[in-house]
N, C-alpha and C positions, 0 to 999 in steps of 0.2 A: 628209150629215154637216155639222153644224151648227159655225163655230167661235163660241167666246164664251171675250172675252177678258174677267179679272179682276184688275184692277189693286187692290195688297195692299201693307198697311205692317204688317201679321202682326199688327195691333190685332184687337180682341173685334167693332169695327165691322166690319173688311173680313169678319170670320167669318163674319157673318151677311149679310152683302153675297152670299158663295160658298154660303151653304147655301139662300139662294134662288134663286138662278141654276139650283144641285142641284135644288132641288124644282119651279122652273118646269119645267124643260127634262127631267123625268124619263123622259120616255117616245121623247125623241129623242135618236138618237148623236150627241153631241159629244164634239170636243175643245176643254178648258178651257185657256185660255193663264194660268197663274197670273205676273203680272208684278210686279215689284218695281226700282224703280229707285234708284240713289244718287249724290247728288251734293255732297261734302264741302264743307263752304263754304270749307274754306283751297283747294282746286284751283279756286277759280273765278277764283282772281290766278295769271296765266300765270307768275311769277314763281316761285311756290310750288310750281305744277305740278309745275315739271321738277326742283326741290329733289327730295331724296333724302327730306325729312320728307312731303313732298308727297304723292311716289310710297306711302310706308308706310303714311300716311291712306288712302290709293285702294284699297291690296289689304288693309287692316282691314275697309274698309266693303263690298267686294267678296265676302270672306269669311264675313262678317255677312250677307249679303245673299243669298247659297250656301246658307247654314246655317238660315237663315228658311225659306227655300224648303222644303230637305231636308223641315223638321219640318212644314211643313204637309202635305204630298203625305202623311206618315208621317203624319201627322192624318187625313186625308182614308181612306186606305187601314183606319184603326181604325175611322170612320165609317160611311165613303158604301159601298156594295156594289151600285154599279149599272154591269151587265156593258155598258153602252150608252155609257159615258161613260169617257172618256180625260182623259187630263194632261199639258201639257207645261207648263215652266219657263224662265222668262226672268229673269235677273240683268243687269241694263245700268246701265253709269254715265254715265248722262242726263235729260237735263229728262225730268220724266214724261209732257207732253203730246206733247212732239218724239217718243218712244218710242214712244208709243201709237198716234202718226199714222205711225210707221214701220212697227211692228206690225199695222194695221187693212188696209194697202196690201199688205205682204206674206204675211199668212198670212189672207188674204182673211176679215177678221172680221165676224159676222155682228150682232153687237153687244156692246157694253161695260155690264158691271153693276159700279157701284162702289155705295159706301155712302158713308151721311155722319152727320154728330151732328147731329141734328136740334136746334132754335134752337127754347130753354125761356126766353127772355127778350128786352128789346131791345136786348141788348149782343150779343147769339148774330150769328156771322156766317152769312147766307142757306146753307146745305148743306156747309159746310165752303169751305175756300177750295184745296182740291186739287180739288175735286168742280169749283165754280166755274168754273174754269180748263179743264178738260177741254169741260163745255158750251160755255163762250165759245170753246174754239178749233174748235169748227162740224167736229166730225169725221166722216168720211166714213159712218157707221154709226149708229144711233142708241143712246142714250146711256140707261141702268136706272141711276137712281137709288133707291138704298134704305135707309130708316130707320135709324136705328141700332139702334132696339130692335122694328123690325117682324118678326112671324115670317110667314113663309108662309101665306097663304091663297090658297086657288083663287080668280083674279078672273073674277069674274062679271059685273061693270059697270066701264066703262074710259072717262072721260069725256075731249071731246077740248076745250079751249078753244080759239075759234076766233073773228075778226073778221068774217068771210067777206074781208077787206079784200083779201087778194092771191088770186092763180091758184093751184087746186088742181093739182098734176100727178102723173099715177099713180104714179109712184117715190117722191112726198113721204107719198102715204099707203097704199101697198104694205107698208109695215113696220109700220102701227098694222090695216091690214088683215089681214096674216097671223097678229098674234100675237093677234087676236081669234077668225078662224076656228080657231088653231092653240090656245084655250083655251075654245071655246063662250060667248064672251062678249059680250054685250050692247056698244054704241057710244053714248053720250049726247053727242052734238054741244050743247056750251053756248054760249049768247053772251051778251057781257054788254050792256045797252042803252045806246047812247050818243046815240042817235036816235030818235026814236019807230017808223020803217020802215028797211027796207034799202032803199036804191038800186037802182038795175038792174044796177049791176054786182057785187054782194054777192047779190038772188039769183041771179044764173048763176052764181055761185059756189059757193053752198048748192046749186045746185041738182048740179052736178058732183061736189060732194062726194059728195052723195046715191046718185050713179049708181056712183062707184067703189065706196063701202061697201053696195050694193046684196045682197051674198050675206052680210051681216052685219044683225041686228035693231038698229037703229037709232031713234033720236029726236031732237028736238030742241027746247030748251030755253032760252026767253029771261028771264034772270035783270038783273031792275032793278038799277041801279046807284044803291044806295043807302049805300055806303062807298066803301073804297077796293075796287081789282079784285081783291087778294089776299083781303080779306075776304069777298068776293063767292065767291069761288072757294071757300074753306074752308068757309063754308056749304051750297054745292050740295053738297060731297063728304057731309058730315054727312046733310044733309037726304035724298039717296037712295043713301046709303050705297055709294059711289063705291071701289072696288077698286085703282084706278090711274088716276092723271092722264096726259093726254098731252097734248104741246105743239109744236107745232113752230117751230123754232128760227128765224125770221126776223132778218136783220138792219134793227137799230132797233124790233123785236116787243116784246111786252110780255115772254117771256121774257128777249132782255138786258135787260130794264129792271129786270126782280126780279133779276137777278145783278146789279148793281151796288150795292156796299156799302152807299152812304148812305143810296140808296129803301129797303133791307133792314132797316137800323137803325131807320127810320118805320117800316115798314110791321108788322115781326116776324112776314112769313111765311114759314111753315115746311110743310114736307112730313109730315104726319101717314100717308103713303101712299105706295108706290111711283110715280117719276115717270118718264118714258117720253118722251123729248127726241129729235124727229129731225130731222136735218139737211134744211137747203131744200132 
């Protein structure tokens, strides 16, 4: 039993965040954590908290928060009719990411699919800035980011950007491992050139990688650095029509370096595809 939590602001994006989670995971039991958190901005002055107007903000948005829920699952049930797949509900008045890292620890999550408004210019912020935040806080599981206006297609090619630069270790590509066996999908390990060879300790790297993703059809692809990295990347996806990006989440990686605002506002890359983020 698979869990897959789905963090939700009852927007048209989270909807489609939840109806591909549905459709990846169709053929495996889960239970779906649908999460919703709030947190009033007048309760963040401990002053106002215990005020009596405080308290009334807290069980408004508590309320609100209840009633979201209600109607989705009631969404869901008009919908989804898949005997394989369960629901549970969570209403918490908390930071979303503090929740979520409570969440992944406790009801032992096997991964988070959120959504985001994909960035249609170079004011657009990198995946949303809830999305953001959840990748930068490095959470225990790895991390579905999805389109806002992506529908579902079966991925068939799931490319992995990769420096060869640090240690591959089984548990960091166990999760890009299984959801390729667990979808018949091809693995395109890309790198971008920054050197004309690898070093010796880049290929023992490649070459480990190689051995883990061993029961998966794999390749591997050296793309000139002829832009920037983000445009490097939006090009391979185009060029052999790429299903799902995956990355893993290194601290000081080029991952956090596309999550911080200012490089994003340059660079204006954007997730035209599912993105697939797993923790070191």
């Amino acid at each position: 039993m698979k869990n897959i939590l789905l963090p939700t602001d009852f927007s048209e994006n989270a909807w489609n965040a939840t109806e591909y989670a549905l459709d990846l995971f169709k053929d495996d039991e889960c239970i779906f954590h649908l999460l919703n958190t709030y947190t009033p901005a007048i309760v963040h002055s401990r002053f106002m908290a215990v005020n009596t107007e405080g308290r009334l903000l807290e069980d408004a948005c508590h309320s609100a928060s209840e009633k979201g829920l209600k109607q989705l699952l009631n969404r869901l049930s008009r919908t989804i009719k898949n005997p394989k797949h369960q629901f549970n509900t969570i209403s918490s008045f908390n930071i979303l990411t503090e929740e979520i890292k409570e969440a992944v620890e406790e009801l032992h999550i096997d991964m988070i699919i959120t959504g985001t408004k994909g960035a249609s210019g170079l004011k657009e912020i990198f995946l949303g800035s809830n999305t953001v935040r959840i990748i930068k806080s490095n959470m225990a599981c790895p991390v579905l980011v999805v389109p806002e206006t992506y529908k579902f297609e079966h991925p068939k090619e799931i490319a992995l950007v990769t420096g060869f630069i640090r240690n591959f270790d089984a548990s960091v590509i166990e999760p890009l491992k299984q959801i390729a066996v667990h979808l018949g999908a091809s693995v395109r390990i890309m790198h971008i050139n920054e050197k004309e060879q690898l070093n010796k300790y880049q290929k023992s790297n490649l070459y480990t990688l190689e051995e883990y993703l061993s029961e998966v059809p794999t390749s591997v692809h050296w793309m000139p650095r002829f832009s920037s990295k983000a445009h490097v990347i939006q090009t391979f996806i185009e060029e052999l029509g790429i299903d799902m990006l995956a990355m893993v989440h290194y601290k000081h990686g080029f991952l956090q370096e596309l999550t911080r605002e200012p490089v994003i506002k340059k660079m204006a890359f954007h997730t035209s595809i599912p993105l697939l983020t797993i923790p070191e």
